[in-house]
N, C-alpha and C positions, 0 to 999 in steps of 0.2 A: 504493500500500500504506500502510496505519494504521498506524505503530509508538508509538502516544502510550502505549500501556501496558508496550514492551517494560523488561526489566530485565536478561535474557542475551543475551547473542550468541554460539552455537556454531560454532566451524570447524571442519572439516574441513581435515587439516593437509597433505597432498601432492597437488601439482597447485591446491591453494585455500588458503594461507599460503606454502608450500614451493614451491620452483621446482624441483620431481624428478620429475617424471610422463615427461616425453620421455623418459632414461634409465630409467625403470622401463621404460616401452615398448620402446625397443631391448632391453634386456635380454630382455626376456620374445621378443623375437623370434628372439631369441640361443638362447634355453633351450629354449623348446618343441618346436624344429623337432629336436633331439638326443636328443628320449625319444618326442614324438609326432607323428601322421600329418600333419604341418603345414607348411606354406611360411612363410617367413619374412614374409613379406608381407601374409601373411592371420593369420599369427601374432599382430604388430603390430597388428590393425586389430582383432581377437578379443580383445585385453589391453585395448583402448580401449573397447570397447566395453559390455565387462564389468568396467570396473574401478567402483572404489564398496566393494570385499567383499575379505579375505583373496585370496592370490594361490591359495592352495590351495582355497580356494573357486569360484575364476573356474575355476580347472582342471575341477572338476566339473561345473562348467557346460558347458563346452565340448566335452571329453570325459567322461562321465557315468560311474563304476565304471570307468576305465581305468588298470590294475596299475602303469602310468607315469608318474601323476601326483603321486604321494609325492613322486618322485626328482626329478622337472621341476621342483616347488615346493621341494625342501630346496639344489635349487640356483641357482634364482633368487634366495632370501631369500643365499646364501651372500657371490653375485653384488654382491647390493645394496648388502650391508656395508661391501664393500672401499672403498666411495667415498663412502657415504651423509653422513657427518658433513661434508664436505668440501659439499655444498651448503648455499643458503644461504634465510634468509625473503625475499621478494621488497622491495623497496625501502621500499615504503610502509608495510610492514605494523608496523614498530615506532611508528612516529608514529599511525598510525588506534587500536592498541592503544592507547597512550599517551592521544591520545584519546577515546577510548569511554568506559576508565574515570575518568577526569577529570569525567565525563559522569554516573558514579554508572551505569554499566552494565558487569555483569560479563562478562568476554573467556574461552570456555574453548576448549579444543581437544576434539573427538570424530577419534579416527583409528581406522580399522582396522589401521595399522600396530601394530607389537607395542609396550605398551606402556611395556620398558625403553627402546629406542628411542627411540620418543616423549621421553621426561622426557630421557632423555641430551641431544638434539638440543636441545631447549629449554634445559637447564642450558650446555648452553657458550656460548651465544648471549645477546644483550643483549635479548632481548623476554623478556617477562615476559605470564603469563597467571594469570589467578585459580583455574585449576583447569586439568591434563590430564591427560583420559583415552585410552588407545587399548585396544589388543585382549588380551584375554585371557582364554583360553576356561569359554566360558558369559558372557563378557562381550562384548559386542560395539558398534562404533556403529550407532546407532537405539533402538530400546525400550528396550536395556538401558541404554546412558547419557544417554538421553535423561531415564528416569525417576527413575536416582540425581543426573540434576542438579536436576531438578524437586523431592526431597525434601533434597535436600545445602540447596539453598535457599531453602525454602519458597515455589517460584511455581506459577504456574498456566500452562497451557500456553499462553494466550494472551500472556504474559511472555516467552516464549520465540521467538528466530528463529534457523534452519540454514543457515549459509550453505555450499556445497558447487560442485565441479566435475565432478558426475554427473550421471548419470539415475538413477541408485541411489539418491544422494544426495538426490534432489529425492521420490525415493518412500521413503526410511526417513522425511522430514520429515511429508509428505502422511499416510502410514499411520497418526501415532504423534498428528499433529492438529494441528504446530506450522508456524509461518511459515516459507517457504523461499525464501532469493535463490539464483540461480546466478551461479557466476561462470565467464565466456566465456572457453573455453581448450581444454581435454579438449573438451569437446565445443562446437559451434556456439552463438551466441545462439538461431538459426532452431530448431535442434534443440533446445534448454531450450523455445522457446516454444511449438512442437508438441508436447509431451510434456505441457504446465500452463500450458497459454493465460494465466491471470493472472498469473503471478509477475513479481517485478522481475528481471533479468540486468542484471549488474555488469562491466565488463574488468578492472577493478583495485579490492585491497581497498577503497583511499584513496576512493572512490565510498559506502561504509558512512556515513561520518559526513555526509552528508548525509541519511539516513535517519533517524540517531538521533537518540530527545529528550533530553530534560538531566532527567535526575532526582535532582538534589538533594536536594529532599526526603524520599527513601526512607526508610524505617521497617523494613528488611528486619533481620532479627538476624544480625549483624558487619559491620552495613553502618558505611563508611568512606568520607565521601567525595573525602577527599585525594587528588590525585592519587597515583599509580602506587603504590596502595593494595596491600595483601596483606588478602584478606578474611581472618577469623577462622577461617572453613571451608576455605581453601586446600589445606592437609594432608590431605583428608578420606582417609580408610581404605578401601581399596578391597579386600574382601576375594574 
């Protein structure tokens, strides 16, 4: 893969920064089976397989218009809460940050999770990112924030790569035109590479900075290229 032009790097923040996907899954195996027609086991294997999208989302996917999907998902999100902040970013991932933009390459978050959540879990924690977005409706990751990072920073989308731990993930990137690594975890390497024969698959973030180029010389407006910069556009307004 060519990244000599990139200037972003998007995450994807649970399961692909975040060490929380195993416990989403238990949970959602926990929950589903107590409102709908499911086994714990295929419960489990249906949250994996569908994750990438809101948990209220996956629900209608799996059960389409079913009356017990509200209630499945306002108790899974309930679920999630009691414990969520108490995980952590995975080892590497403060340093590769730290790296990238040292690199003169902005680090942003794209989650579906919600996104007071999101900023909370980042504000208590010592990584830092130059922009995070997550879900909020009519907002969503893929187009929707794919495009207000694209104009938040005036790139173009070949500037732009998605790194993610879906199959979702690998198809909001593909759909919208932009570069997409997987990272092996949620799902198989074998499985990212039957899905998008050419892409790169990653095990761990720290594998990123050998990817990136060093762009010092950027031109980009608020570009900084100090290390563990706060770009100018950081704040942006997310209405």
């Amino acid at each position: 893969m060519t990244l000599g032009t990139l200037r972003a790097f998007i995450f994807d923040f649970d399961g692909t920064v975040v060490d929380s996907m195993e416990e989403f899954a238990d949970i959602a195996a926990s929950v589903m089976p107590k409102h709908l027609p499911i086994d714990r086991k295929n419960a489990r294997r249906r949250y994996i397989e569908t994750s990438g999208i809101p948990f209220f989302e996956q629900l209608e996917v799996i059960f389409p218009g079913n009356s017990a999907n509200a209630k499945a998902a306002d108790e899974f999100e309930k679920t999630k809460l009691l414990s969520y902040y108490e995980k952590t970013f995975y080892s590497d991932v403060k340093e590769t940050m730290e790296h990238l933009r040292s690199c003169g390459i902005y680090t942003i978050v794209s989650s579906n999770n919600f996104q007071n959540l999101v900023e909370e879990f980042v504000a208590k924690s010592d990584v830092s990112f130059d922009l995070v977005l997550g879900y909020k409706q009519g907002f969503a990751k893929g187009r929707d924030h794919f495009e207000h990072i694209r104009q938040t920073y005036e790139l173009e989308k070949e500037n732009m790569t998605f790194v993610g731990d879906s199959i979702k993930d690998g198809e909001r990137a593909m759909d919208y035109g932009i570069n997409f690594i997987a990272k092996a975890g949620t799902f198989t390497a074998l499985e990212f590479r039957e899905a998008f024969p050419d892409i790169s698959v990653i095990s761990s973030i720290s594998e990123i900075k050998d990817l990136a180029p060093h762009n010092y010389e950027m031109d980009a407006p608020g570009f900084d290229a100090t290390p563990n910069r706060l770009s100018k556009k950081t704040n942006v307004e997310i209405s």
